[in-house]
Chimera marker file (.cmm) of the C-alpha trace (Angstrom):
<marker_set name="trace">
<marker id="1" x="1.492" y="-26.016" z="-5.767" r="1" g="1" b="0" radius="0.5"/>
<marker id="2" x="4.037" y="-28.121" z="-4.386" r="1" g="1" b="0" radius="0.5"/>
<marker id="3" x="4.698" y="-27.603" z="-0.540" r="1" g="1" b="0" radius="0.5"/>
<marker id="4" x="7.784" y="-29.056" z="1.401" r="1" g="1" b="0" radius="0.5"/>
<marker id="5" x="10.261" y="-28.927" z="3.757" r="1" g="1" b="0" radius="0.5"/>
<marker id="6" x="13.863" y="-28.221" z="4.211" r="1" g="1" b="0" radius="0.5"/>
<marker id="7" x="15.800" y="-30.596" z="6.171" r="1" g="1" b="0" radius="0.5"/>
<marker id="8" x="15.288" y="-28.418" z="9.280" r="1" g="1" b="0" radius="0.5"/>
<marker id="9" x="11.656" y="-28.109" z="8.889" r="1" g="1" b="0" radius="0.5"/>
<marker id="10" x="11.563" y="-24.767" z="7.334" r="1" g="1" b="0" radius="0.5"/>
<marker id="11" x="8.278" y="-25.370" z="4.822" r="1" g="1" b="0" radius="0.5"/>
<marker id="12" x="8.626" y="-24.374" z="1.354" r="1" g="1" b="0" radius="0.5"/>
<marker id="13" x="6.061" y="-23.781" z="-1.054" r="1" g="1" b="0" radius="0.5"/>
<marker id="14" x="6.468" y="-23.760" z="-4.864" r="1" g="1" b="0" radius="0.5"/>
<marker id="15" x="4.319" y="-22.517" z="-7.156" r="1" g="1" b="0" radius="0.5"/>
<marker id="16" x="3.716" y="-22.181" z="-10.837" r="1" g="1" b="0" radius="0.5"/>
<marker id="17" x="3.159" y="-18.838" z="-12.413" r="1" g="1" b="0" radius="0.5"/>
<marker id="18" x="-0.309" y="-18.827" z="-12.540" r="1" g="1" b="0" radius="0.5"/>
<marker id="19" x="-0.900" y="-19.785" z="-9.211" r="1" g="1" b="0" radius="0.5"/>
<marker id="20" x="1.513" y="-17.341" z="-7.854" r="1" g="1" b="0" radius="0.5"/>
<marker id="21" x="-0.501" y="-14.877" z="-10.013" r="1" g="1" b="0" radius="0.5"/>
<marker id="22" x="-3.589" y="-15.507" z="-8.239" r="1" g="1" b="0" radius="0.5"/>
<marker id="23" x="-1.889" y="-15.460" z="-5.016" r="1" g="1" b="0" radius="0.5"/>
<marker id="24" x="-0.627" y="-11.699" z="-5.568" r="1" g="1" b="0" radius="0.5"/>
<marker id="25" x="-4.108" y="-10.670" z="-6.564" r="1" g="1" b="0" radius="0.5"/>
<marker id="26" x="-5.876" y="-12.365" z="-3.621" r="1" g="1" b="0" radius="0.5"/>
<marker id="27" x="-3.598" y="-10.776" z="-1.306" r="1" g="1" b="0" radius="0.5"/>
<marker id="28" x="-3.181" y="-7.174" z="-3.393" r="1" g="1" b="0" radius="0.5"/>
<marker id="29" x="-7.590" y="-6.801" z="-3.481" r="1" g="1" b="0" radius="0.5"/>
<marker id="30" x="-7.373" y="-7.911" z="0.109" r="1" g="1" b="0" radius="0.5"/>
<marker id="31" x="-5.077" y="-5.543" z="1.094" r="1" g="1" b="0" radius="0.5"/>
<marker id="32" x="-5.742" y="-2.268" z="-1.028" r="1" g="1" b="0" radius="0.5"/>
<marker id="33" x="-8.776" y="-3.271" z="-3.399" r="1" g="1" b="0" radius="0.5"/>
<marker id="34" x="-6.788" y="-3.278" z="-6.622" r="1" g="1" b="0" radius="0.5"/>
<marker id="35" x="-6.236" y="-5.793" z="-8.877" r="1" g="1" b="0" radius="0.5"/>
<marker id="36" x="-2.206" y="-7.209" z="-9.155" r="1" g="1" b="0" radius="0.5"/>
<marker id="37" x="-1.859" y="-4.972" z="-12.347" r="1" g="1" b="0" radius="0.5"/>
<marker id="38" x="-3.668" y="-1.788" z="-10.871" r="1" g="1" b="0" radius="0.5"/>
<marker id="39" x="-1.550" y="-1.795" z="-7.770" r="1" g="1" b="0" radius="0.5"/>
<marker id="40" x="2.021" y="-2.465" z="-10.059" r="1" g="1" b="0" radius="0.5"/>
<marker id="41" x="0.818" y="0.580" z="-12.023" r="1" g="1" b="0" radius="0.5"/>
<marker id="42" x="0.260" y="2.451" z="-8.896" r="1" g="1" b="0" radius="0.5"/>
<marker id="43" x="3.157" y="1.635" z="-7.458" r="1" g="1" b="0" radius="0.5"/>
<marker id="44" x="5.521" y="2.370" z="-10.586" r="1" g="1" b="0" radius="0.5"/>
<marker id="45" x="3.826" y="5.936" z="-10.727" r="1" g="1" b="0" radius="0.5"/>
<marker id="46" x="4.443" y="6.343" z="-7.719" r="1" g="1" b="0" radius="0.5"/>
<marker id="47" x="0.807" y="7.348" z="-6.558" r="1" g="1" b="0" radius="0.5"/>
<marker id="48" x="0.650" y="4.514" z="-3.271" r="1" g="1" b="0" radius="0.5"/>
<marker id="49" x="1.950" y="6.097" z="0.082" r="1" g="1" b="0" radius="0.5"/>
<marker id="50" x="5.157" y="3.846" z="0.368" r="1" g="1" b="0" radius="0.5"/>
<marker id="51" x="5.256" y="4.777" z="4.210" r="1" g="1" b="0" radius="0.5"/>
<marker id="52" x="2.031" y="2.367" z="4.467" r="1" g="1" b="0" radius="0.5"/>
<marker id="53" x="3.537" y="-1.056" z="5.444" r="1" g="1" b="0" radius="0.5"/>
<marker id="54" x="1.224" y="-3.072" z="3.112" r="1" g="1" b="0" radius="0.5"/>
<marker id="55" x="2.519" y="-1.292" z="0.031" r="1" g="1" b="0" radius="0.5"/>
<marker id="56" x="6.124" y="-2.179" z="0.807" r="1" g="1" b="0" radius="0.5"/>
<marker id="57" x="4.693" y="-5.316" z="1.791" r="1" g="1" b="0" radius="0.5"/>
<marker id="58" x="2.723" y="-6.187" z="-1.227" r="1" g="1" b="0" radius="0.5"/>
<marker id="59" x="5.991" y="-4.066" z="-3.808" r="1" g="1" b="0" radius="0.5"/>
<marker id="60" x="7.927" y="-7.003" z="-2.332" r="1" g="1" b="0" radius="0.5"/>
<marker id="61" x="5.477" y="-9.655" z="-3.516" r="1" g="1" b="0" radius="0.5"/>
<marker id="62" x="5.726" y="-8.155" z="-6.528" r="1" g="1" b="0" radius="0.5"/>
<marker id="63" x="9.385" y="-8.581" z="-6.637" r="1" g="1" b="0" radius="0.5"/>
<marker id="64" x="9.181" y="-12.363" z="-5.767" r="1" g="1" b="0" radius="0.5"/>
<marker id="65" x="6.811" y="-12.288" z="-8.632" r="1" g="1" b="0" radius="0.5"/>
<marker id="66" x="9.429" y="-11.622" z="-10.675" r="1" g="1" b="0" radius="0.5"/>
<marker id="67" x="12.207" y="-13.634" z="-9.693" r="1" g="1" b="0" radius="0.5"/>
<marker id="68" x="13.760" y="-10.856" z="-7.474" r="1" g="1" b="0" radius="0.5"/>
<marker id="69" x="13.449" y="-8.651" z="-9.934" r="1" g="1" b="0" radius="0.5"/>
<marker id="70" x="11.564" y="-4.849" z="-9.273" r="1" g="1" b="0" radius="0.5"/>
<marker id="71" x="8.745" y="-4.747" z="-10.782" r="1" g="1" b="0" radius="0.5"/>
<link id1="1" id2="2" r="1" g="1" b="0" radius="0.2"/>
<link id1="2" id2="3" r="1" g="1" b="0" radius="0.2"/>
<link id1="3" id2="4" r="1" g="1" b="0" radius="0.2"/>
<link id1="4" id2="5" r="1" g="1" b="0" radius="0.2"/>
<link id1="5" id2="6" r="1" g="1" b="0" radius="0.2"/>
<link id1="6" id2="7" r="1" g="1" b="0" radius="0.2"/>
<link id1="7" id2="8" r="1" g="1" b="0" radius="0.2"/>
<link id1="8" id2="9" r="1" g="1" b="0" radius="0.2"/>
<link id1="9" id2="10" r="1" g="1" b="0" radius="0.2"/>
<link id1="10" id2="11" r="1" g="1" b="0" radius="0.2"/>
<link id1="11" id2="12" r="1" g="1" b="0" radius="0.2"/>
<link id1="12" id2="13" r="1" g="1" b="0" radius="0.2"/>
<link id1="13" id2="14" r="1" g="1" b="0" radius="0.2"/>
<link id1="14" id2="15" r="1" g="1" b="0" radius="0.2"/>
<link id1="15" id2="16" r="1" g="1" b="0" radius="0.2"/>
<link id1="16" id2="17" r="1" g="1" b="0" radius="0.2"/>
<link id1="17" id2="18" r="1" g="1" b="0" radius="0.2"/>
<link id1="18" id2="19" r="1" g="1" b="0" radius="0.2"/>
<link id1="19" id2="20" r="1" g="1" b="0" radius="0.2"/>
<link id1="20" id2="21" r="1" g="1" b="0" radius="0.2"/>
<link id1="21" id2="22" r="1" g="1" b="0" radius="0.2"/>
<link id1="22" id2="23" r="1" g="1" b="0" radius="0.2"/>
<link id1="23" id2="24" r="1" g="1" b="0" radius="0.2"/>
<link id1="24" id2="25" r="1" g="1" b="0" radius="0.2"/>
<link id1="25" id2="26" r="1" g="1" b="0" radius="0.2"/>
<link id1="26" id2="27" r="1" g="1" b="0" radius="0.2"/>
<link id1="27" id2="28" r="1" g="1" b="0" radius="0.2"/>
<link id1="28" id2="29" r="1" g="1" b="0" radius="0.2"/>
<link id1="29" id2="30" r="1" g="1" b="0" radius="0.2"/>
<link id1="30" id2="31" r="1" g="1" b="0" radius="0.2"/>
<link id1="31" id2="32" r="1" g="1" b="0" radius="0.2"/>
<link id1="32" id2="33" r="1" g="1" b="0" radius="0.2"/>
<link id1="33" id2="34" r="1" g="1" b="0" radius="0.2"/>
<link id1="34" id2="35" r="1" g="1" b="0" radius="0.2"/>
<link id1="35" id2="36" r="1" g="1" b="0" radius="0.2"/>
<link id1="36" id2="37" r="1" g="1" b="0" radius="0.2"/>
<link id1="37" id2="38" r="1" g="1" b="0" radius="0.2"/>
<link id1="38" id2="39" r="1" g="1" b="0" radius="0.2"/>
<link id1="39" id2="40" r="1" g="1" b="0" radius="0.2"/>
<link id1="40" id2="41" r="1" g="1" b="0" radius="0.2"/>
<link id1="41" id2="42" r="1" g="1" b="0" radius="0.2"/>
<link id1="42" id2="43" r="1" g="1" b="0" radius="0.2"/>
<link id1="43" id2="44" r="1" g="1" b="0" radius="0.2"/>
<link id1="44" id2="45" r="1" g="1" b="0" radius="0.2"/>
<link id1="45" id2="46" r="1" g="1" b="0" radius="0.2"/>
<link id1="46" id2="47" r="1" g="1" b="0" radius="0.2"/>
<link id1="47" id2="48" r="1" g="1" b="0" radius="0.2"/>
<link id1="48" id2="49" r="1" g="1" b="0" radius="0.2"/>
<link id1="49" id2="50" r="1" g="1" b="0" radius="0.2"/>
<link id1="50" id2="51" r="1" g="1" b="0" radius="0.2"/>
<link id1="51" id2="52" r="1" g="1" b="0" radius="0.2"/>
<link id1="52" id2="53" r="1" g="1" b="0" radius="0.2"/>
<link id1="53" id2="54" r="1" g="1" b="0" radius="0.2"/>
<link id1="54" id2="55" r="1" g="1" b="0" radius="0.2"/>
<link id1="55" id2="56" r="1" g="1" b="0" radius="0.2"/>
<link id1="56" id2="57" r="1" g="1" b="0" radius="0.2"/>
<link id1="57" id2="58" r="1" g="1" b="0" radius="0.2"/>
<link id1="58" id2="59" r="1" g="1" b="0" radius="0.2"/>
<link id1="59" id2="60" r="1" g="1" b="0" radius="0.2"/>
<link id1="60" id2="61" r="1" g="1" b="0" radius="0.2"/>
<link id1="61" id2="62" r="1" g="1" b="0" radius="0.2"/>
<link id1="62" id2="63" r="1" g="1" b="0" radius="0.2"/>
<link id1="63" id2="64" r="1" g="1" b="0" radius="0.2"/>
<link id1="64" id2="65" r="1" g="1" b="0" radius="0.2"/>
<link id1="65" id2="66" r="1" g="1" b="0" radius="0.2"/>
<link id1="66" id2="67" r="1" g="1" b="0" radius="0.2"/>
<link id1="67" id2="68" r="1" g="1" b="0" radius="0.2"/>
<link id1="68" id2="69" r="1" g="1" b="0" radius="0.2"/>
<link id1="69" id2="70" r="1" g="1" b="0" radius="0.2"/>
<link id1="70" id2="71" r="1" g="1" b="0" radius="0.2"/>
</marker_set>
């Protein structure tokens, strides 16, 4: 992980795949106890209440995931 700032101080953090992939599963079993993959299945079936803010929270780590692309 490399971690910087912009040249107003806005930090930025950069990761590599992997480590963004244990990210999203940290914060996914802290959040709903699934795993990353359980919770994108979940979510693609349609089966998660998107009203609850930590499933539109955690769809849109998903899409960072994948380069802005849905999931």
């Amino acid at each position: 992980m490399v971690v910087s700032e912009t040249s107003s101080g806005t930090p930025v953090v950069e990761m590599t795949a992997e480590e963004y992939a244990a990210y999203l599963d940290r914060e996914v079993r802290d959040a709903t106890g699934l795993s990353a993959a359980e919770f994108r299945r979940a979510y693609l079936a349609g089966t998660l209440d998107e009203a609850d803010p930590a499933v539109s929270e955690l769809a849109g780590l998903l899409r960072i995931g994948q380069n802005g692309h849905a999931a």
